[in-house]
C-alpha positions as CSV (number, residue, x, y, z in Angstrom):
1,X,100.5,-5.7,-135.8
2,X,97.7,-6.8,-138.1
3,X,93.9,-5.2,-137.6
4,X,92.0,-7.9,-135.5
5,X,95.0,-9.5,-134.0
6,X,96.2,-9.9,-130.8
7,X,98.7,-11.8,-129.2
8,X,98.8,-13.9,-126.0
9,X,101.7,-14.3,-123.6
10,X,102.7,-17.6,-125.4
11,X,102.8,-16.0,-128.8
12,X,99.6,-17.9,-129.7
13,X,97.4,-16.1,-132.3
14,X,93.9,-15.4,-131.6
15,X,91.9,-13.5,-134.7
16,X,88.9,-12.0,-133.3
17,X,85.6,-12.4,-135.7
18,X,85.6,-9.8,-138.2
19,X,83.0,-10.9,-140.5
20,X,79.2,-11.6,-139.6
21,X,79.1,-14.7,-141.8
22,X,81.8,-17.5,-139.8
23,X,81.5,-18.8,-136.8
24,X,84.3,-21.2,-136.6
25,X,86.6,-23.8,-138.4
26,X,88.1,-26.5,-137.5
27,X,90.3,-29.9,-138.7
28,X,88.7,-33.2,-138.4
29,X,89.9,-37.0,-140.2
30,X,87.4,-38.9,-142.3
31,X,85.7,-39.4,-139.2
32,X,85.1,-36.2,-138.3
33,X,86.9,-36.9,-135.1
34,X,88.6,-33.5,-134.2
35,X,92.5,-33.4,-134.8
36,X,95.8,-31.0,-134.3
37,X,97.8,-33.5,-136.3
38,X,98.2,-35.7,-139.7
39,X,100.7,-37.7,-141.0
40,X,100.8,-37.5,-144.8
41,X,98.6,-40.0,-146.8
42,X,96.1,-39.6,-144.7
43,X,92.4,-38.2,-145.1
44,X,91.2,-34.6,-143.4
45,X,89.1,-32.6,-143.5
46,X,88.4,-28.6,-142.4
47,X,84.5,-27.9,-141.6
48,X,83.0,-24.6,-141.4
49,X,80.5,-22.8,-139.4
50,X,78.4,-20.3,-140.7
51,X,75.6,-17.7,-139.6
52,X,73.5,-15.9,-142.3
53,X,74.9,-18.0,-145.6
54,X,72.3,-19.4,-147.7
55,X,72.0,-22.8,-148.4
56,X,74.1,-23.7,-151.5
57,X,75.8,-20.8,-151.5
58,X,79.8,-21.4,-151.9
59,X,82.9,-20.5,-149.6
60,X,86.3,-19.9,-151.1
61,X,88.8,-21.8,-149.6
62,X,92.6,-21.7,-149.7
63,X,95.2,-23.5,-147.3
64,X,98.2,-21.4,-146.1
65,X,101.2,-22.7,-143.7
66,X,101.6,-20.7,-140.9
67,X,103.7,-18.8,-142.6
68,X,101.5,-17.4,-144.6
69,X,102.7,-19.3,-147.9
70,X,99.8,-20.7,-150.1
71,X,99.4,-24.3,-151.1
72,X,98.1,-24.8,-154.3
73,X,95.1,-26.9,-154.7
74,X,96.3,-29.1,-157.6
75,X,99.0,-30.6,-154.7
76,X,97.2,-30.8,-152.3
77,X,94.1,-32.2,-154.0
78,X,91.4,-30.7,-152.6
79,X,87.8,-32.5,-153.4
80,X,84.5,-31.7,-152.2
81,X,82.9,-35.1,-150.9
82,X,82.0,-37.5,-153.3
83,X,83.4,-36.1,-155.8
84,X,87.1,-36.9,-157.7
85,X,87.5,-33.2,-158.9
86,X,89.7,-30.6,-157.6
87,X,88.1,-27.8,-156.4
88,X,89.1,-24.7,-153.9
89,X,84.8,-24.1,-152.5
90,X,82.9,-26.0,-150.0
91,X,78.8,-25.7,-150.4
92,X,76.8,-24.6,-147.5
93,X,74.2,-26.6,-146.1
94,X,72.1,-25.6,-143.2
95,X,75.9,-22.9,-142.2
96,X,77.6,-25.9,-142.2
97,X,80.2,-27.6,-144.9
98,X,83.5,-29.4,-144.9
99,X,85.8,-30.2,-147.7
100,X,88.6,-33.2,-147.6
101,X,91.4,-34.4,-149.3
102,X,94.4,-37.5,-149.1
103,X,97.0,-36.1,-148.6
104,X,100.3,-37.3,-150.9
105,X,103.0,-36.6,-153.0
106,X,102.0,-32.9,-153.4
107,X,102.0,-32.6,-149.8
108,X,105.2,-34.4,-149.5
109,X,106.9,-31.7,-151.5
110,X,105.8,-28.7,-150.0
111,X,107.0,-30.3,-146.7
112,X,110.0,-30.9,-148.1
113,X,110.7,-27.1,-149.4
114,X,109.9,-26.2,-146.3
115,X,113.3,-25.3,-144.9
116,X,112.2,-24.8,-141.1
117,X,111.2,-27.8,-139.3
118,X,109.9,-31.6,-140.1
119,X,106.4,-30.3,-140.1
120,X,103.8,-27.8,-141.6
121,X,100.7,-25.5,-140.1
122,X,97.8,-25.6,-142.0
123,X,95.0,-23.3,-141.7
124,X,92.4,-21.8,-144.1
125,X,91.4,-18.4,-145.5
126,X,87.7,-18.5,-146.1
127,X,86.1,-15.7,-148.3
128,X,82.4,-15.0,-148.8
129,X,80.9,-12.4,-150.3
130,X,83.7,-9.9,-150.2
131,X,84.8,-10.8,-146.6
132,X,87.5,-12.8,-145.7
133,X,88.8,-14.7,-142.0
134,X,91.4,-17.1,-141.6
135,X,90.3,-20.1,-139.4
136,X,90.8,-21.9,-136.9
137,X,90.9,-18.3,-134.9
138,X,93.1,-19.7,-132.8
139,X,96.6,-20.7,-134.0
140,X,96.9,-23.6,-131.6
141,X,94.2,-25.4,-133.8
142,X,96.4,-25.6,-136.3
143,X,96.6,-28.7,-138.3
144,X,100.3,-29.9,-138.0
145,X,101.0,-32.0,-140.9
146,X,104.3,-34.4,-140.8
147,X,105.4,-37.3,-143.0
148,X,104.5,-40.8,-141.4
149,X,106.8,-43.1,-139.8
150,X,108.5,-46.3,-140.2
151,X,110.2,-48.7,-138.0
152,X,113.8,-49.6,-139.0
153,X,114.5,-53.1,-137.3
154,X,118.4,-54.2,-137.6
155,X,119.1,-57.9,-136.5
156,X,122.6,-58.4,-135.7
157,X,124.0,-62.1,-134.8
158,X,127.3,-61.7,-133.1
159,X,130.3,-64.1,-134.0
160,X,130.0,-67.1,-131.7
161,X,133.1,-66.1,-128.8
162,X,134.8,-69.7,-128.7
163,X,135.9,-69.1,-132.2
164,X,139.9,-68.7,-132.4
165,X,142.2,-66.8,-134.9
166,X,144.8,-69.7,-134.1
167,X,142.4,-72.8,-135.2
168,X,142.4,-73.9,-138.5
169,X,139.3,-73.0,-140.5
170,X,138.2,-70.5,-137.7
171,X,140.3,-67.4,-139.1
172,X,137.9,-64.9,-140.7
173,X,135.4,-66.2,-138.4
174,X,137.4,-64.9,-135.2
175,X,138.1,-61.7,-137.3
176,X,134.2,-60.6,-136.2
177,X,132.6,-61.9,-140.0
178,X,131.1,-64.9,-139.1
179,X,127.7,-63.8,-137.2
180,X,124.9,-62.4,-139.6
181,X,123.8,-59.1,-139.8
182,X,119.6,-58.6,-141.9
183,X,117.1,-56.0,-141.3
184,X,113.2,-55.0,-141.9
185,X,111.6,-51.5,-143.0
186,X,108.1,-51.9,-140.7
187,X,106.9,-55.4,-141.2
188,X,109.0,-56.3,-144.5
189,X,112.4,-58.1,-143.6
190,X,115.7,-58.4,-146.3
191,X,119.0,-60.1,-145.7
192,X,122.1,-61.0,-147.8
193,X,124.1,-64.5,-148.3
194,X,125.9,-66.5,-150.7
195,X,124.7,-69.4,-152.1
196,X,126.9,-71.9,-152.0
197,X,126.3,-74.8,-153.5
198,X,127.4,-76.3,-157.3
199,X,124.9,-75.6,-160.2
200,X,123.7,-73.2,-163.3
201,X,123.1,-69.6,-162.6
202,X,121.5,-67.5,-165.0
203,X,123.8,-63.9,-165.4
204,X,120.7,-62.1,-166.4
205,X,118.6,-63.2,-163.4
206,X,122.0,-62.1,-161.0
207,X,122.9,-59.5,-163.4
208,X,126.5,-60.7,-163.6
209,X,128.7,-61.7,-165.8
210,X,129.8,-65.4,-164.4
211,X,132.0,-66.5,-167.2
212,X,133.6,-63.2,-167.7
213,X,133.3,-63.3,-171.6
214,X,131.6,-59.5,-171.5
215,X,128.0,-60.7,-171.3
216,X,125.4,-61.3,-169.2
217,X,123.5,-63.8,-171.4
218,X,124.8,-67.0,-170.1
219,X,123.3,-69.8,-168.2
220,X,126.8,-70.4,-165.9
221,X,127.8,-74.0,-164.1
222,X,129.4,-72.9,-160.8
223,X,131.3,-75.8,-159.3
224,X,132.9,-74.0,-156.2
225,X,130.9,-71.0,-155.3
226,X,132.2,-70.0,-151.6
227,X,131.9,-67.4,-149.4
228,X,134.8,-65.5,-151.1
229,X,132.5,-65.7,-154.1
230,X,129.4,-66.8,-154.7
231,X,125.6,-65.9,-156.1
232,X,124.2,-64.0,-153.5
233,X,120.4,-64.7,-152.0
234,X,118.5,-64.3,-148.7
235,X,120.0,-65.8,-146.3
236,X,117.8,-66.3,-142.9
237,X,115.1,-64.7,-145.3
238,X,115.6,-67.9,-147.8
239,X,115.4,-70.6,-145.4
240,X,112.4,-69.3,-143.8
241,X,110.2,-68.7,-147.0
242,X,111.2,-72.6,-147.8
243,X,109.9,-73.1,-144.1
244,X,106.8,-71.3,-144.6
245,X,106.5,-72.6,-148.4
246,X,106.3,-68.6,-149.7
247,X,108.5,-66.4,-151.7
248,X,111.2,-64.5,-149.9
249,X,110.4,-61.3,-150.9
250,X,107.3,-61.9,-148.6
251,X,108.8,-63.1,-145.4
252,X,107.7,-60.5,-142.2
253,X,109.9,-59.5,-139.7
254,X,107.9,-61.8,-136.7
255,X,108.6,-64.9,-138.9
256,X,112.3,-64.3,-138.9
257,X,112.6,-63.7,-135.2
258,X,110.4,-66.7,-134.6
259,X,113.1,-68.6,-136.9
260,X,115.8,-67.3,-134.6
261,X,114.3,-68.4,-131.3
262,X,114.3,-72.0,-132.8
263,X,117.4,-74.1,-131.3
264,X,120.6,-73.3,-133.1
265,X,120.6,-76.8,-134.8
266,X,117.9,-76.5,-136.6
267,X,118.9,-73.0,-137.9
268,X,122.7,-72.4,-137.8
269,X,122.4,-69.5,-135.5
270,X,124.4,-70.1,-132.2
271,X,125.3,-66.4,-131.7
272,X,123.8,-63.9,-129.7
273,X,121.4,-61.7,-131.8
274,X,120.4,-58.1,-130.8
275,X,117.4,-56.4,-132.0
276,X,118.5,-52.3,-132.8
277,X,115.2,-50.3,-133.0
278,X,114.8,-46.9,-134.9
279,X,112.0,-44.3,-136.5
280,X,112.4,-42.9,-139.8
281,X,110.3,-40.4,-142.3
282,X,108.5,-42.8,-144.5
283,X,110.5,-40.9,-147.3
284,X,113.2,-42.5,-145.8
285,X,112.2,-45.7,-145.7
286,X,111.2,-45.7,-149.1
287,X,114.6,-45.0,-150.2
288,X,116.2,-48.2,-148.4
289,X,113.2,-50.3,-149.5
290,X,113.6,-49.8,-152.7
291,X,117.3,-50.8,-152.6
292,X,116.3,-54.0,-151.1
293,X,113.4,-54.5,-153.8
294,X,116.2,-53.9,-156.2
295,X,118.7,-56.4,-155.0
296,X,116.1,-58.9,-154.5
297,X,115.2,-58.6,-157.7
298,X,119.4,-58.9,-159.2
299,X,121.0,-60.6,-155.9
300,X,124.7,-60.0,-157.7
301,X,128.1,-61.8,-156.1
302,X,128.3,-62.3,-152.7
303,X,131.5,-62.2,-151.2
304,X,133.3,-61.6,-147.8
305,X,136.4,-59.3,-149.9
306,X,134.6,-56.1,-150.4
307,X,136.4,-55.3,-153.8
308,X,134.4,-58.7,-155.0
309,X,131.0,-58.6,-154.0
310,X,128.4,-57.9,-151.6
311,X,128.0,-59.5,-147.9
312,X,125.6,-59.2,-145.2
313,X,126.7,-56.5,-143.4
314,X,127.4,-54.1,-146.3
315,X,124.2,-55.1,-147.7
316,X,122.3,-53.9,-144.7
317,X,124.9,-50.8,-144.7
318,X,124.6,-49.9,-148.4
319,X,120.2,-49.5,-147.6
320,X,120.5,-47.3,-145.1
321,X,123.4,-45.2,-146.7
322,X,120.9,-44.8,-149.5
323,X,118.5,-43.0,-146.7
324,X,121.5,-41.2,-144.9
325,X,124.4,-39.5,-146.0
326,X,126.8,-38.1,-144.2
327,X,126.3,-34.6,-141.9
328,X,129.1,-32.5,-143.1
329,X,128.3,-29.9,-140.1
330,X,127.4,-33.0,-137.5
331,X,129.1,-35.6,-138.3
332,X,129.1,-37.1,-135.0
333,X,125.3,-36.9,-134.6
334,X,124.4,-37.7,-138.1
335,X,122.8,-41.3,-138.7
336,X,125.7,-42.4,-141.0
337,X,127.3,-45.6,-141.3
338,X,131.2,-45.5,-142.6
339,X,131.8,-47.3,-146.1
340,X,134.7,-49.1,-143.9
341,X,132.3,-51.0,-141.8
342,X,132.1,-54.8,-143.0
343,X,131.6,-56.9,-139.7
344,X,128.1,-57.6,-137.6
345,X,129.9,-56.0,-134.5
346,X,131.1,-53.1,-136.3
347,X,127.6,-52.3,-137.7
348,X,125.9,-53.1,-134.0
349,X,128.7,-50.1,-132.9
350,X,127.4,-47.9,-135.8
351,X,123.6,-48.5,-135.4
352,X,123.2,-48.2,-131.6
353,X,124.3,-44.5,-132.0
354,X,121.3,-43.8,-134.5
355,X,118.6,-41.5,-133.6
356,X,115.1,-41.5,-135.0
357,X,114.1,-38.8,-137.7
358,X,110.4,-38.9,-137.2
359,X,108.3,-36.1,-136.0
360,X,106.7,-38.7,-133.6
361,X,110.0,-39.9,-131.6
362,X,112.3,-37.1,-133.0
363,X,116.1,-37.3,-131.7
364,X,115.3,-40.5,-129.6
365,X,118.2,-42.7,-129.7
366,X,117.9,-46.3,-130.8
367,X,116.1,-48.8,-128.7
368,X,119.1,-52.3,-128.9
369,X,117.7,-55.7,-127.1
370,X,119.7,-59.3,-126.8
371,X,116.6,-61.3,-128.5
372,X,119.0,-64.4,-128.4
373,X,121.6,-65.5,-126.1
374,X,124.7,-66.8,-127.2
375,X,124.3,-71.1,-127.4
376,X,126.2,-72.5,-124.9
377,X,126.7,-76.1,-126.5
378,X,128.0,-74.9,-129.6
379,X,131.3,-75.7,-130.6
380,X,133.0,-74.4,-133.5
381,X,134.7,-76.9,-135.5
């Protein structure tokens, strides 16, 4: 055991003073409001108290994990207040000083080295004048840093149940493809249709070759695009940035639910829609963001035959593959959704077995709600 240590019943670690010049250290955010946590990109800070240091004098600081592994300064970008430059001292002012930083990208990576959990321990070794104490004394003050976390949202319209596999014109719709399935990382919703109707579609803006003569140059006419294969867009997404008179790309989660709670006639959707409810590490929901950013920005073919194109459901299912692969060791916990999974219902069955990732709501499994009832007075033609 370690000079000047002593241990508790709970394993807590309480350094007793061994230097006449701190009194005590402790984690605060920009507000100086004391705090035991932090979710990264956030601003902290660590004050000190001091007894016999003169004013302007320097402390030496350096952040460790609890296991005793440095961080180095130029990740976590250290700066002493109002000031831009790194720096590893805090000045003393009347025994008292702090010294803050954002926390980021460099913060992001240690955590993400760190092989043992989903957070990290912070606390400081302070040096002056030849002596050195680690602070906060006690290892329950702490600072436990963790990413931040993101709501995943998937909305999930169920095919309408009065549509038959024996009625003309209501076969793949009985099959479980007709419903809709869209999501939204936090506020910022995506979906995936075709667009269907007759007119000139540029290959570069879709980034596919229409005409198939090897390019994607062309300005194509498209007199039959279906829903066996067609230019793909936003689908609920679309019709309610025409609604709202903004660009899709900026349609919020509340405007789309809003849209659904309208009367099916005025939107087409007469199926019951559930609301599935999840927390992930903002890393990721960066990852499926960013695939969603990307296909908004080339929406590709659209197409109910997977070997053709995209649809709604695989859409939604290819994002969140990009944030979750599949748990060799558990791969009946792991949030993984199977590349054979092309219908609303089948994705529902998939998503309501997720779990959240976050430090905040770790292992909780994902909250589903009927946000729409199925319309009564519809009748599939």
């Amino acid at each position: 055991m370690p000079p000047g240590v002593e241990y508790d019943v709970k394993k807590t670690i309480k350094r007793k003073l061994l230097s006449m010049y701190f009194v005590r250290g402790w984690w605060t955010d920009k507000d100086d409001c004391s705090i035991k946590e932090a979710g990264i990109g956030g601003t902290i800070r660590f004050h000190i108290e001091t007894e016999h240091v003169d004013d302007g004098d320097e402390i030496i600081f350096t952040v460790y994990d609890s296991d005793g592994v440095e961080f180095l300064d130029d990740r976590l970008s250290l700066t002493v207040q109002g000031t831009t430059t790194a720096y590893n001292k805090v000045k003393i002012i009347g025994n008292k000083g702090f010294i803050e930083w954002t926390t980021g990208e460099g913060s992001l990576a240690l955590l993400q080295e760190n092989f043992e959990g989903d957070e990290l321990e912070l606390y400081v070794k302070c040096e002056y004048k030849g002596n050195i104490v680690n602070l906060p004394h006690d290892s329950d003050d702490y600072l436990m840093l963790y990413e931040k976390e993101v709501l995943i949202t998937v909305l999930i319209e169920l095919p309408h149940s009065k549509y038959s596999l024996f009625k003309k014109g209501q076969f793949f719709s009985a099959l479980g493809l007709a419903g809709h399935s869209a999501m939204a990382i936090g506020d910022r919703y995506f979906d995936y249709g075709p667009d269907n109707v007759a007119g000139t579609y540029s290959e570069k803006e879709y980034n596919v070759d229409f005409n198939n003569d090897g390019d994607k140059e062309d300005d194509v006419y498209l007199d039959s695009p279906s829903f066996m294969n067609a230019p793909g867009r936003p689908w609920w997404g679309e019709k309610v940035a025409l609604k709202l008179g903004i660009n899709p790309i900026d349609v919020k989660l509340k405007q789309v639910i809003d849209y659904i709670n309208l009367k099916w006639q005025l939107t087409g959707i007469y199926g019951e829609v559930r609301k599935i409810e999840f927390y992930v590490k903002e890393s990721e929901a960066q990852k499926i963001l960013k695939w969603w950013e990307e296909r908004y920005k080339h929406l590709k073919v659209y197409s109910v035959w997977p070997w053709t194109g995209e649809q709604c459901t695989t859409a939604v299912k290819t994002a969140i593959q990009e944030a979750f692969s599949l748990d060799i060791i558990n791969p009946i916990g792991s949030n993984y959704i199977t590349d054979t999974t092309q219908t609303p219902k089948g994705l529902l069955e998939e998503i309501r077995k997720f779990i959240s990732t976050s430090k905040q709501h770790s292992n909780e499994l994902a909250k589903e709600e009927i946000i729409k009832e199925e319309s009564q007075d519809f009748k599939p033609k």
